[in-house]
C-alpha positions as a Python dict, from the first residue, in 0.01 Angstrom:
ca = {
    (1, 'X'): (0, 0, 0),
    (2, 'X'): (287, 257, 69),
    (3, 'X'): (172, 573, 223),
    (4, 'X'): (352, 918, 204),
    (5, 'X'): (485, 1079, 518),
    (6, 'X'): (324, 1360, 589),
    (7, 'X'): (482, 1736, 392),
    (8, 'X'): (680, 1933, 654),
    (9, 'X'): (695, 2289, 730),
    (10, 'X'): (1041, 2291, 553),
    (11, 'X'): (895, 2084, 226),
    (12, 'X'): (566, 2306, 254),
    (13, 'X'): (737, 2646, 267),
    (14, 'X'): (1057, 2542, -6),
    (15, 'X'): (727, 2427, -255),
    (16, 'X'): (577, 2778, -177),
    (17, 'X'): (857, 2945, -286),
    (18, 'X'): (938, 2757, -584),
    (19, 'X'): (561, 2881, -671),
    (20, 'X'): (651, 3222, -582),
    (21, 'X'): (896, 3241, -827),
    (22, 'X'): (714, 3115, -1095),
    (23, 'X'): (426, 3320, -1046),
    (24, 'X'): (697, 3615, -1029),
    (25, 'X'): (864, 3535, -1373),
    (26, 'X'): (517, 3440, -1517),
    (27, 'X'): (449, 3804, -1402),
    (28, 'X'): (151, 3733, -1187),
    (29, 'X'): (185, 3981, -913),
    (30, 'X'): (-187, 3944, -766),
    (31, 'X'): (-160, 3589, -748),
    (32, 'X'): (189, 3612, -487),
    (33, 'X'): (-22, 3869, -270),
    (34, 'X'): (-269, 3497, -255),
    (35, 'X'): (105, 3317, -66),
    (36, 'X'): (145, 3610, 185),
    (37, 'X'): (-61, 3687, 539),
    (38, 'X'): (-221, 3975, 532),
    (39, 'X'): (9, 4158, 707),
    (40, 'X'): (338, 4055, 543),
    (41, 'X'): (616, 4252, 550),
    (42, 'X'): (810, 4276, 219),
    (43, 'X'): (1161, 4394, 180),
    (44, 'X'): (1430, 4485, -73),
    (45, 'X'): (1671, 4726, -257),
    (46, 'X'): (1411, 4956, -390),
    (47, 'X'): (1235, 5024, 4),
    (48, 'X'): (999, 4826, 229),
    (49, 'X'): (687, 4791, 251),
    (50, 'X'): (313, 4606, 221),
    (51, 'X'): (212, 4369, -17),
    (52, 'X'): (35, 4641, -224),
    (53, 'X'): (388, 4816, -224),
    (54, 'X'): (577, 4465, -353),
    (55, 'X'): (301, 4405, -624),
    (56, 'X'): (347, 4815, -724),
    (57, 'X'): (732, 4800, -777),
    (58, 'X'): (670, 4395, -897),
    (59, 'X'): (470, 4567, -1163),
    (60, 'X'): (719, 4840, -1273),
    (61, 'X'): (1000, 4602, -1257),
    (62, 'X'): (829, 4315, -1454),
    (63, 'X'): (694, 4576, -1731),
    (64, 'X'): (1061, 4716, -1756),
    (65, 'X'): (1293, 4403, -1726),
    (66, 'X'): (1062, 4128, -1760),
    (67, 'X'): (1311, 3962, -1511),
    (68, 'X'): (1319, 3572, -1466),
    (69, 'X'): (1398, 3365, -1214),
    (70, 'X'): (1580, 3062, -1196),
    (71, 'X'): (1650, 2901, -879),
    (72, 'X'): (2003, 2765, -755),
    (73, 'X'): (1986, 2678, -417),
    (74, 'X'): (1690, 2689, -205),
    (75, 'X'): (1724, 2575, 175),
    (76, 'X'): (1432, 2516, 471),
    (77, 'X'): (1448, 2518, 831),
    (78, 'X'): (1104, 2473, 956),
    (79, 'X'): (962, 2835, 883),
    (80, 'X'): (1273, 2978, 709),
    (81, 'X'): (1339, 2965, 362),
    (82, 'X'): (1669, 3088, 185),
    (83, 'X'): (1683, 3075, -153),
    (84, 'X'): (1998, 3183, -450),
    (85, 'X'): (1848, 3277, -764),
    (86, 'X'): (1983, 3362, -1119),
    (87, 'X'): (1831, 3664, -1239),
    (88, 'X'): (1736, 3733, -1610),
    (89, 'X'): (1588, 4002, -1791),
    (90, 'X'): (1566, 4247, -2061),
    (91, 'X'): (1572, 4637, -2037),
    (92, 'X'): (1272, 4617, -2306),
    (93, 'X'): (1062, 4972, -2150),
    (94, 'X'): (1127, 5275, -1970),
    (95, 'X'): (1221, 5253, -1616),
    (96, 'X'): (1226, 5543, -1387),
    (97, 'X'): (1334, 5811, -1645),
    (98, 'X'): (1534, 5602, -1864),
    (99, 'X'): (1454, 5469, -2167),
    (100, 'X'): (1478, 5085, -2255),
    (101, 'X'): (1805, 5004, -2419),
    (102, 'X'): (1691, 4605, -2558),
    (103, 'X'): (2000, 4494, -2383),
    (104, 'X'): (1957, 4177, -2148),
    (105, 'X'): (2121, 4087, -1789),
    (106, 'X'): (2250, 3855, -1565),
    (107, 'X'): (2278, 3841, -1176),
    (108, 'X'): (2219, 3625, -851),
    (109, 'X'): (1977, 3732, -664),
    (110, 'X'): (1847, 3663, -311),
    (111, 'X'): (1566, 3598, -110),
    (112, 'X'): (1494, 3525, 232),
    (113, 'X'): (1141, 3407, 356),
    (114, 'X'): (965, 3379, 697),
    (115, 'X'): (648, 3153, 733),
    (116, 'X'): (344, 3154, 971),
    (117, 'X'): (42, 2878, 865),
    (118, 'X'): (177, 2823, 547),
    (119, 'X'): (256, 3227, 445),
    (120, 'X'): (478, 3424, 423),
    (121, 'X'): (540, 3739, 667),
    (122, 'X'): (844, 3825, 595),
    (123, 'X'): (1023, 3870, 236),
    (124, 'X'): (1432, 3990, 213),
    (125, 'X'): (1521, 4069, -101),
    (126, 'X'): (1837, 4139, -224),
    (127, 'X'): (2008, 4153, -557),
    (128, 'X'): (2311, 4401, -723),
    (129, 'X'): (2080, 4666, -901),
    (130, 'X'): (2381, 4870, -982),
    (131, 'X'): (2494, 4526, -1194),
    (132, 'X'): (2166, 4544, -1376),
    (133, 'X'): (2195, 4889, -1478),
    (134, 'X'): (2587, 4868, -1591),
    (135, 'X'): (2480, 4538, -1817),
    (136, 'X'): (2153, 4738, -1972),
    (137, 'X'): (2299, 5065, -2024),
    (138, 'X'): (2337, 5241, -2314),
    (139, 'X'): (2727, 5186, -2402),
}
């Protein structure tokens, strides 16, 4: 009988991440915080921060934008994971003082991971917020 090599770290982490952006567009912020070590660092265009901070501005973001993500290109190296997303999402409630306008947007988006024992540590986020707002805006 044939027998499966073994999942590397690359496979492992790339498999995680695919499930962190499911769980992301799904909106299920508590069940990420269940991928990351307990001291993971999480970073992006809105600030930096702890888990509790991501799952906080997660939140706001998902309840505003519902945003989805689609991945692109994801890439591994052992505990490094890369990944290009394309962003979706729908100004559909207020957002830091402005009201939601119904209208949708499009962007890539990425992400950079770190991995220790199979969680993440370290989360890079980067995407063109000032895009998102020019597409939703009130025109």
């Amino acid at each position: 009988m044939f027998q499966s090599a073994p999942e590397t770290n690359s496979e492992r982490n790339k498999r995680l991440v695919r499930t962190y952006a499911e769980l992301y567009s799904r909106g299920e912020m508590g069940s990420i915080a269940e991928l990351c070590a307990p001291t993971v660092v999480m970073q992006g265009v809105l600030g930096k921060g702890d888990i509790q901070f991501a799952v906080g501005l997660w939140t706001e973001l998902h309840r505003a934008f519902a945003p989805q993500l689609l991945i692109e290109d994801i890439v591994a190296e052992d505990e490094t994971v890369a990944v290009r997303y394309t962003e979706r999402g729908t100004f559909r409630a207020p957002f830091r003082g402005s009201s939601p306008t119904g209208k949708s947007y499009m962007i890539v988006a990425m992400e950079w991971f770190k991995f220790r024992d199979g969680k993440i540590i370290e989360r890079w986020g980067t995407r063109d917020s000032a895009a998102i707002m020019r597409q939703v805006a009130l025109a």
